[in-house]
N, C-alpha and C positions, 0 to 999 in steps of 0.2 A: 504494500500500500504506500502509494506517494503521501506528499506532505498536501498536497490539495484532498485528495481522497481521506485521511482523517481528519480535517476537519470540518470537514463536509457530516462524517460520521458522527465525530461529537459533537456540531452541534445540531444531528436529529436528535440522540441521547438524549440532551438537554431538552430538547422539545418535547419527549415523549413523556421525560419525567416532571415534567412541567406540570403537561395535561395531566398525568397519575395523581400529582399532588392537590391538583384542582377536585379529587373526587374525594377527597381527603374529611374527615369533618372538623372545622375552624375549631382551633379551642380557645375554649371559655374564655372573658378577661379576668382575670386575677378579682377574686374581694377581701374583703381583712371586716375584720370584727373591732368596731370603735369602745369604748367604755362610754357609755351614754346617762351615765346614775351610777351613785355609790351612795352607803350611807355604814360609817364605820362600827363596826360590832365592839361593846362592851361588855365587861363581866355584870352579873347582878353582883350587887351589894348589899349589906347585911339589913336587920332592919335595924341598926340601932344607928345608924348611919344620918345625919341632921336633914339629909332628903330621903323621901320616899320613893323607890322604883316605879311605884308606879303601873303597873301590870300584873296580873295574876302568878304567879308562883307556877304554875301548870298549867294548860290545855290540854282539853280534852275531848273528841268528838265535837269541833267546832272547827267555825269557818273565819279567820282573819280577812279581810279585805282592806289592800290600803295601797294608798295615793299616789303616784310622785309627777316628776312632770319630768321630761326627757329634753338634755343637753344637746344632742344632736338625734336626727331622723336617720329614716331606713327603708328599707323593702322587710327585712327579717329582724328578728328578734332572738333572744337568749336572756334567760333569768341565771340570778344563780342565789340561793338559797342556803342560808349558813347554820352550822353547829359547832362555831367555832371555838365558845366556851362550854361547851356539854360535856357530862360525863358520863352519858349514857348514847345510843343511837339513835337518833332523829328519825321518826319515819314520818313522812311528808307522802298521803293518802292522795292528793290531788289540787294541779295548780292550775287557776286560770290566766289568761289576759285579756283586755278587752280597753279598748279606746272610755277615759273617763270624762261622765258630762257632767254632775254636779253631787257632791255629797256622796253617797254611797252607791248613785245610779252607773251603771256603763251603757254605753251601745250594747245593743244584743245582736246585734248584724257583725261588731268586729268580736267578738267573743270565741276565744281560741282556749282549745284544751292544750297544756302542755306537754312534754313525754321527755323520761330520760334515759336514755340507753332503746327507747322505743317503750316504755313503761309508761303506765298513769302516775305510777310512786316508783317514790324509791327510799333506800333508808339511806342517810346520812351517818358515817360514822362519829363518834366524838370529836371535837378538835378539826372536822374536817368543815368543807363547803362540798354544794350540787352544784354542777351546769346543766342547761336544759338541755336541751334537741335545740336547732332554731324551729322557727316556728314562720309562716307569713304574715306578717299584717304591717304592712305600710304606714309608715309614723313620717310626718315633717317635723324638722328641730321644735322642743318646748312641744311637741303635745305630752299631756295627759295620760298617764293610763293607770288603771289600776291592775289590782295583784291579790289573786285570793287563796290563800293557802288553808287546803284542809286536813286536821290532825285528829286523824281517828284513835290515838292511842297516848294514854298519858306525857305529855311535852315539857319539857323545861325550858323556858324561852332565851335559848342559850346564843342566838344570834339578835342581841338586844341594842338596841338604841333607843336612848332614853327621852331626847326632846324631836320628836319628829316633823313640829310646825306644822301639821296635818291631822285631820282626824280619824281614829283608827276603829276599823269594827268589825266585833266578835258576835258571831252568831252560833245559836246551835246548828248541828249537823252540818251536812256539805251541802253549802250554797252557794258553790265556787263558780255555776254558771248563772244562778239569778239576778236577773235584771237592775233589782234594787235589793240591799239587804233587809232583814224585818226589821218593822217598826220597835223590836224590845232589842235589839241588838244592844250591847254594852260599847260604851265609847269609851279609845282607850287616847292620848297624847303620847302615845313611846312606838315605836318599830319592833317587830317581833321577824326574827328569822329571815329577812328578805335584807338582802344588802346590796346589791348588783346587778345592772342590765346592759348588757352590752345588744348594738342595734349594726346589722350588715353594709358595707361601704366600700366604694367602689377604690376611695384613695384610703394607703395607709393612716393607723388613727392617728389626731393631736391634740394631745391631752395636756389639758393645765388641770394641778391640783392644790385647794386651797386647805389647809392645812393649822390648825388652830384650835381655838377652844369655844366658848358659848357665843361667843361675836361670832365670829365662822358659823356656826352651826345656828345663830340665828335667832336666839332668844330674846325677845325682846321685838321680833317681827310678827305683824299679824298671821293667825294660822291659816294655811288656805289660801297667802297670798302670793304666794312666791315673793315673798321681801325681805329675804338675807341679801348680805354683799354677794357672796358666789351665785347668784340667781342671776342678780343686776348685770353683773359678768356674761354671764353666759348666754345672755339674750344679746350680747357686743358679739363675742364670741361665736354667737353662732353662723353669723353674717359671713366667716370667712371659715368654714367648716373645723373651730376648733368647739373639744367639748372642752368643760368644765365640774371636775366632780368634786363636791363638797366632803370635806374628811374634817369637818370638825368636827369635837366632842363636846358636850356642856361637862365643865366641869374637869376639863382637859387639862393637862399641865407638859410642860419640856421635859423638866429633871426627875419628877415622882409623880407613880400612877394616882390618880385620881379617882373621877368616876370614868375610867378605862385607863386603860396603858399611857406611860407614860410618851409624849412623843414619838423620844429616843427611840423607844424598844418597839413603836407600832409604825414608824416610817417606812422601815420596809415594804409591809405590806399595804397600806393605806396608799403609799403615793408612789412609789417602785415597781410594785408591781402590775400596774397597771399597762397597757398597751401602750403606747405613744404616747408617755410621756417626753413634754418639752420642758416643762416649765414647773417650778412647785411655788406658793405663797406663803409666805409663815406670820403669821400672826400668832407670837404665845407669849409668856412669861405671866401673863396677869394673876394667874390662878398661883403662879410661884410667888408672885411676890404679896397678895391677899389673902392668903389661905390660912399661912401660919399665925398661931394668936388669935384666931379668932375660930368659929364656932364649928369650920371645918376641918381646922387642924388643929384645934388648939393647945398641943401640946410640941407641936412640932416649932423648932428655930428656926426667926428670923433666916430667909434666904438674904443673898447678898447680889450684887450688880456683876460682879464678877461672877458669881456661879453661874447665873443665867445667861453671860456672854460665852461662858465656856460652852455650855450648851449648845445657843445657835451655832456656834464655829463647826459642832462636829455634824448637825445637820446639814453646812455650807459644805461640808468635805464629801458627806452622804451622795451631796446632790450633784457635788462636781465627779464623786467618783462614779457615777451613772450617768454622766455627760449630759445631766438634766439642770438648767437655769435655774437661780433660786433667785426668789425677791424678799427683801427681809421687813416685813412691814413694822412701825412703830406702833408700840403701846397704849391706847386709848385711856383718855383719862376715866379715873373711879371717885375723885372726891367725894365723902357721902356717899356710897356704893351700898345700896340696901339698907339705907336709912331707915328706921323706923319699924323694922322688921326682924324677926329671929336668925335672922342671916347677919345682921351687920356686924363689922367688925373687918370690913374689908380693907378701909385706907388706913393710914395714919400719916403724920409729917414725915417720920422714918423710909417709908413702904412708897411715897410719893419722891422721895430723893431718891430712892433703888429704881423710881420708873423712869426717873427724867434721865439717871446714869446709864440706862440702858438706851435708852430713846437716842441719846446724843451719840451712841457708838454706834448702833444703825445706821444714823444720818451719816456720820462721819468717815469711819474707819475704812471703807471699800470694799470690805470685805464679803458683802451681799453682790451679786449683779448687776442689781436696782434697787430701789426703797422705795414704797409707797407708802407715803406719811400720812398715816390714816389719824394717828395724833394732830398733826394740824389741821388738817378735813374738819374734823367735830368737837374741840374743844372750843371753849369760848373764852373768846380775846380777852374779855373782860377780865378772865379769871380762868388759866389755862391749864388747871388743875381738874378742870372740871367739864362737862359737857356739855356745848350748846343746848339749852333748853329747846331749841326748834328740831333738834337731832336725841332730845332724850325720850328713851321707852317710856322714863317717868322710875325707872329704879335708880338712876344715876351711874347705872354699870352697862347697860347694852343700851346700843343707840336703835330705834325704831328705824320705820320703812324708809322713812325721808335721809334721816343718817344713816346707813345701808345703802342706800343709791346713791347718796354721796361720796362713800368712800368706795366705791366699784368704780366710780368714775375718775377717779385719782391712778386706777392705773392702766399704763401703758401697756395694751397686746404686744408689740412689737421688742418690748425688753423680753421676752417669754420665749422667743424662738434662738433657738440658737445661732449661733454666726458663723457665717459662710466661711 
């Protein structure tokens, strides 16, 4: 064969295989699984404890149904379901979803059974969490849905979150597909076993995670309104396909557990673990530097400015050694923090020089990526100890809807993505 004659031959070859590959079937485009809702799991607490948990001790042959509102949209879905402080096995008899329209009602047209392994139930082991199956039902960012877990067999509500800003309801038997719950349903304000929703997407996820204590997690927002700071966020956020998932605790601390884990030891899992992570927010110290001396700790010492700087530092190292941005927010003012109530004892002159010394190493030091100075947002000029009255809940420790929206607005998306 001359040198015209092969390649004449290869390129029929290539022609032929051309057409072969034409008969071929295209494959799929790539999807990934975004983290669309978090909602971090605590241990229960004893009852002698100065707050009450709040929830039944057990479940049993009942139906929870509860609320959240979703970070980013999908075509599919995925729950995941926790038992992460149990000491027994979880069995989770049957889960719903279903697009939520007011109070305890869902759509019954979006009303999906869930399955795990291909199962109605499954048991969870101790210490573990469930992922579902996905599941279809088409969500746009910030909708609605609700979540009805049925527990046919004595439950320990071992995947617990204590302030949920939502209203939660327990009915008898499995009414995991009913339209409304009954009218004698019990109302609970805590999260029970439901921690995680991850929603189908076409681009890799991007997650920011906000990362905090009762400010984060929202106390002091109306329930039902979507009006914490990480809400405010993630309705910006969403605009430009990042989520946002809220990992505060009420009652959260950096350096020692609280009511759940301390920071330190729940970072991993709360903000690391998560898909696409870009970016973490940290809001904490307050609970460190309030607590001691007064009616939550009261026998525990004075923290100091220095402990709680040492602290942030090894979260800045956490988040740098997972190539994830950290923003280090400053410390909102408590003057008078639960005046008037069996709680107080939260500020003093002391405890307000340990926040201003931390506050000015935030701002200062560089050590953070960014700073979003939620301290200047809401405090009032007048008296900077203390918090705009137009931004206060009214306890003088969390700021309401309007302070919440205010400090989401203070920060910058683009400090959150890492650099090219």
């Amino acid at each position: 064969m001359n040198t015209k004659q092969f390649f004449v031959a290869a390129l029929a070859a290539l022609a032929a295989s051309s057409a072969l590959a034409g008969d071929l079937p295209q494959r799929a485009a790539p999807t990934y699984w975004a983290p669309a809702w978090y909602a971090s799991p605590q241990p229960l607490w004893q009852d002698n404890f100065v707050l009450p948990v709040g929830v039944p001790r057990a479940f049993e042959q009942q139906t929870v149904r509860q609320t959240v509102r979703l970070s980013v949209g999908g075509e599919r879905l995925r729950v995941t379901v926790s038992n992460a402080f149990g000491r027994q096995p979880l069995h989770i008899g049957a889960v719903h979803v279903a697009r939520s329209t007011q109070q305890s009602t869902i759509d019954p047209a979006s009303d999906r059974a869930l399955r795990f392994g291909g199962k109605a139930d499954v048991v969870v082991p101790a210490g573990a969490n469930a992922v579902s199956d996905p599941v279809d039902l088409a969500l746009p960012s910030l909708s609605r849905v609700a979540i009805s877990i049925y527990l046919p067999a004595h439950s320990e509500p071992a995947g617990f979150h204590w302030d949920a800003r939502e209203t939660v309801y327990v009915a008898h038997g499995d009414v995991t597909a009913a339209a409304r719950m009954p009218a004698d349903a019990q109302q609970l304000s805590a999260r029970v076993f439901l921690t995680g929703i991850a929603m189908e997407s076409k681009q890799p996820a991007s997650t920011i995670v906000a990362l905090g204590d009762s400010i984060t997690d929202g106390n002091g927002a109306t329930p039902g309104s979507d009006g914490r700071w990480p809400d405010a966020l993630a309705e910006r956020a969403s605009k430009v396909g990042m989520s946002v998932l809220n990992a505060g605790i009420s009652g959260g601390r950096l350096l020692r557990d609280g009511m759940g884990l301390s920071a330190l030891a729940r970072a991993r899992q709360d903000v690391f673990s998560h898909a696409g992570v870009r970016g973490v927010i940290v809001m904490l110290g307050t609970n460190d530097i309030g607590w001691p001396g007064g009616p939550f700790a009261p026998a525990e010492p004075a923290v100091t400015a220095d402990a709680v700087i040492a602290g942030l530092r090894q979260l800045i190292a956490q988040a740098h050694q997972h190539n994830v941005r950290i923003v280090g927010a400053t410390i909102t003012p408590f003057r008078r923090a639960l005046e008037g109530t069996p709680l107080e004892g939260h500020d003093s002159p002391a405890k307000e020089q340990v926040r201003e010394a931390v506050n000015h190493w935030i701002r200062s030091s560089g050590e953070f990526d960014s700073v979003a100075d939620f301290d200047r947002t809401v405090r009032d000029p007048a008296d900077p100890s203390r918090l705009l009255p137009a931004f206060d809940s009214g306890d003088h420790l969390h700021p309401g809807n309007a302070g919440y929206r205010a400090m989401a607005a203070t920060i910058n998306l683009d400090t959150l993505m890492p650099k090219r």
